[in-house]
N, C-alpha and C positions, 0 to 999 in steps of 0.2 A: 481460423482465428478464434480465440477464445473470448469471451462475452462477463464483462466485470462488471457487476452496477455498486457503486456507491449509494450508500444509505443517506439521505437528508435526515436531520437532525434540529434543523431551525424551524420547521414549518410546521404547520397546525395539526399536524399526522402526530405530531408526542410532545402534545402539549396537555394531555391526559396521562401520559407513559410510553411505554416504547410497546407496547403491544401491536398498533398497529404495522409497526416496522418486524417485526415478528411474523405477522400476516406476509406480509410482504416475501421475506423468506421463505418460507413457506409453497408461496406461488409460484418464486424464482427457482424453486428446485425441483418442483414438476414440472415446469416448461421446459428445461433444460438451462437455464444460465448457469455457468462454467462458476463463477466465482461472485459470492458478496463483500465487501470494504465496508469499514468507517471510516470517516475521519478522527483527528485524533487531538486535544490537547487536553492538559491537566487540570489547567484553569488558563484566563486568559487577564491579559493588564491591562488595563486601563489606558496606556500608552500603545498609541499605534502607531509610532513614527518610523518606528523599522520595518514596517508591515510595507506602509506607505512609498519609503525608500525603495524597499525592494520592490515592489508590484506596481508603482506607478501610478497609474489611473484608476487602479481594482478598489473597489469599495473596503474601508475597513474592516474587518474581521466584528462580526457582531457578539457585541459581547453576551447577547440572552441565549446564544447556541446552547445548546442541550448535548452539547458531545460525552457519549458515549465514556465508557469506558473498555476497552474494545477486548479485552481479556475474559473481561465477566461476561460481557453480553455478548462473546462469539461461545460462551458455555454453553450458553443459551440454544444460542443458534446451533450448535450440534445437536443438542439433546433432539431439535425437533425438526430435523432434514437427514436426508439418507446419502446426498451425491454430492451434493457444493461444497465447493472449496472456501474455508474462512481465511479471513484475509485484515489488512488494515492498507490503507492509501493517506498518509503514511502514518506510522506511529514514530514521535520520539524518540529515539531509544537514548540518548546521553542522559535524558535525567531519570532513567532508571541504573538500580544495579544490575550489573550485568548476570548476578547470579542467578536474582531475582525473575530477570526477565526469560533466562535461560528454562527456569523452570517453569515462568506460565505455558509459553511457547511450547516447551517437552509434554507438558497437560495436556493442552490443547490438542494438539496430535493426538497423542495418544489418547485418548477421548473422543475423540474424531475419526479413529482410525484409518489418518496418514491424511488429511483432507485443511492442509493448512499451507497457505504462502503469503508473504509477508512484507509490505514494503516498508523500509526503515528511513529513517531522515533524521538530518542532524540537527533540525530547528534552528528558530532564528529570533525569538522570545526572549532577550536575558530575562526578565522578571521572571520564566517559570524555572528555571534552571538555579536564581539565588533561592528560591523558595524553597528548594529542597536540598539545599547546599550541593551543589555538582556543580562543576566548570563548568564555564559559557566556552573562555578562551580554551582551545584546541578540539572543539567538539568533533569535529567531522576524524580526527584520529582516535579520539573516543570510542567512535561507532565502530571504528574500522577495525579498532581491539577488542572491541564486545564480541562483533562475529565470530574473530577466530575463538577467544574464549570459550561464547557459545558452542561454536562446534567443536573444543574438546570437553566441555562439560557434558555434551551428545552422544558423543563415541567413548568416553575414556574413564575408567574406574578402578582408581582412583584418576582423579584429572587433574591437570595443574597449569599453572599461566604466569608467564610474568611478561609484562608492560609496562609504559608510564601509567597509565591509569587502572590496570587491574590489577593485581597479584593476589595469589593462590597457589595451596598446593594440598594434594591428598585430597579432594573432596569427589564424595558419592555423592552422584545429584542423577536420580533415578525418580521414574522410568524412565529410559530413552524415548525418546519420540518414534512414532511409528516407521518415520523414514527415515531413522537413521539420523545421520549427522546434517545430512545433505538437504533439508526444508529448505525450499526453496522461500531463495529473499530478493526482494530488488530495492534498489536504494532511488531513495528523490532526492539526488544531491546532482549538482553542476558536472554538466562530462566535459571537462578540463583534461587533458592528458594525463595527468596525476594521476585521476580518480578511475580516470580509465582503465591507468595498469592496475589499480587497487580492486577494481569491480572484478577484473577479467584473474588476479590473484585470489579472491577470494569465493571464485564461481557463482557471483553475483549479478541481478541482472539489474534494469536500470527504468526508474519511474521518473521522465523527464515531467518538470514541473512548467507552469504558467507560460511564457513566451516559445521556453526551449522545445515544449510539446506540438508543435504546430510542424506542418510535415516537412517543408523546408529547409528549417530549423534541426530537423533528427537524422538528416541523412548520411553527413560526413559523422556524426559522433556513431550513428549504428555500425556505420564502416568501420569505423577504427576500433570499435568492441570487438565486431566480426575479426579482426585482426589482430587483438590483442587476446584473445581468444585462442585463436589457432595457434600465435606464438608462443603460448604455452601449452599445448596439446590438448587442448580443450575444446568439445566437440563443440560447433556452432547453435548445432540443432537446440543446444540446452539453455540457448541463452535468451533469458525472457526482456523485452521491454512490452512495458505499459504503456499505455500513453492515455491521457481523457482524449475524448472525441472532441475536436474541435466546435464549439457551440454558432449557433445562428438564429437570428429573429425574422420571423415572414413580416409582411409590407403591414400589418397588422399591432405589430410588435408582440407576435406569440415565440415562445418558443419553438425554432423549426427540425424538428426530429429529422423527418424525408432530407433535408440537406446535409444535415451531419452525414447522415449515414450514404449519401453520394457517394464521401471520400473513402470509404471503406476500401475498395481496390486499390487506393494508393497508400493507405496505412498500411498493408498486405504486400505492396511492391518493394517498400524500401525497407520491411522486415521488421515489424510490429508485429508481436504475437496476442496480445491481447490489448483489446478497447473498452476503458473504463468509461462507461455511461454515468448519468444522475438521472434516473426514469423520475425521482421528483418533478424533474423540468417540466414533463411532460403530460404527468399524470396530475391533475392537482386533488382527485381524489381516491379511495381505497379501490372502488372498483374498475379505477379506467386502469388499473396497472398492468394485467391479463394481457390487455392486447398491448399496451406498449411492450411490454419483455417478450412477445411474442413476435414482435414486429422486428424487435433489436434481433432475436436471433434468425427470422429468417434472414435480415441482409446481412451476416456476420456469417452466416454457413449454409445460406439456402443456393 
């Protein structure tokens, strides 16, 4: 099982800059952690009603978060790691171009040389979507045209597309990515049947979000991947879900690492390939991080 940490971005670690988060990587790529993430928005509104709707009980989205801009500062983070995989949990992708994004993502790679996976989402923000003029209404077939686009703007030169939302044709958009067409992507979107036959069409794999992430929760949707998968000759082994580690508080009310990572073997049973952590939780400062990503990978592959 492969080993994600998300970067925290609200806490007093880059309230000076992100250099300490820099540190961070750094550590995470001599210890061995498989993959780093951001999280991701462009800005965020001031209305959190939809946040609320949909998450329920979960604290509103704070509006001082410091996120990232996960393009620029996974530059970053190539230039100064040799083995980790960059990553985003998840980025937007409807309220970008898709040409646009075709070509950071192509960068990136290739800059990286072939060391990038990416989880994409359709968002749930209208205000950051008018803000750049891009549709709210139809977003998740948005997404689901950006990919394929992306992956002929990957493989194809001259490349061409047409969709409701993209069209194109004749365009060079070089260098290809180090992997080809094929960078691996997972999407955090709802596995609905729909989405299911769209994930398993478009060799994509799946970052279930907030409630749906919980193990009981993931077991009938990884089945029916596993099977929409094979329905179209598509090898299972390639197919990634993420999922965050289920969180917990000792009698203390600390953040409880040791319990998370209990359920390791049943993440591993129902077919989780990788367990996205937040070592923020754990670590609240630079130097206690060592041993938590230390600790994440021995129960993760020890």
């Amino acid at each position: 099982m492969k080993s994600s940490i998300i970067l925290g971005t609200d806490d007093d670690l880059t309230r000076d800059g992100y250099g300490p988060l820099l540190e961070i990587v750094q550590i995470a790529d001599q210890i061995g952690t498989d993959i780093v993430t951001v999280p991701e928005h462009l800005a965020m509104s001031s209305n959190q009603d939809e946040f609320i709707r949909r998450y329920g009980d979960s604290p509103p989205v704070d509006l001082t978060t410091r996120f990232t801009e996960p393009m620029v500062f996974m530059g970053a983070v190539a230039a100064l790691t040799k083995r980790i995989t960059l990553g985003t949990s998840v980025i937007v992708t409807p309220i970008r171009p898709a040409l646009l994004m075709a070509k950071q993502m192509a960068v990136l790679d290739y800059l990286s040389g072939g060391r990038t996976s990416f989880g994409l989402g359709a968002g749930w923000q209208k205000e950051e979507f008018d803000a750049v003029n891009m549709p709210y209404k139809g977003r998740h077939r948005h997404l689901f045209e950006q990919i394929e686009a992306m992956r002929a703007l990957w493989s194809e030169a001259p490349a061409s597309y047409h969709g409701e939302f993209i069209n194109f044709d004749g365009l060079h958009c070089q260098p290809f990515p180090a992997q080809g067409r094929d960078i691996p992507l997972q999407l955090g979107i709802q596995a609905n049947d729909k989405n299911i036959a769209r994930m398993a069409d478009l060799g994509a794999g799946w970052v279930p979000m907030a409630e749906a992430g919980k193990i009981p929760n993931m077991i009938e949707p990884i089945n029916k991947l596993r099977a929409a998968y094979q329905e179209r000759g598509r090898d299972i082994a390639e197919l990634e879900v993420a999922t965050f580690i289920e969180f917990f508080f000792d009698d203390d009310g600390r953040p409880d690492l040791e319990k998370s990572l209990e359920l390791v073997p049943q993440y591993k049973e129902i077919g989780v390939t990788t367990l996205i952590i937040a070592p923020s939780a754990y670590a609240p400062t630079l130097k206690e991080y060592p041993a938590v990503l230390e600790r994440i990978e021995r129960a993760l592959k020890g």
